[in-house]
C-alpha angles and dihedrals in degrees: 000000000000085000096056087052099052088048087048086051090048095053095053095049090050086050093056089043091052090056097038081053098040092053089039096057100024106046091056088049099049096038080057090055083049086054097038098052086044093058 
């Protein structure tokens, strides 16, 4: 039982991680495009 909830825990926190990451390395890239077709 203790061993599901700390998977569960671990999911969740790989899920944060996933979005965190996602806006981290994707929102500079697109903001470049924005720059770049503007040019």
């Amino acid at each position: 039982m203790l061993l599901l909830s700390v998977d569960y825990l671990l999911s969740l926190a790989l899920t944060e991680l996933a979005r965190r990451s996602w806006s981290l390395f994707y929102l500079p890239k697109i903001a470049l495009q924005i720059i770049l077709l503007q040019n």
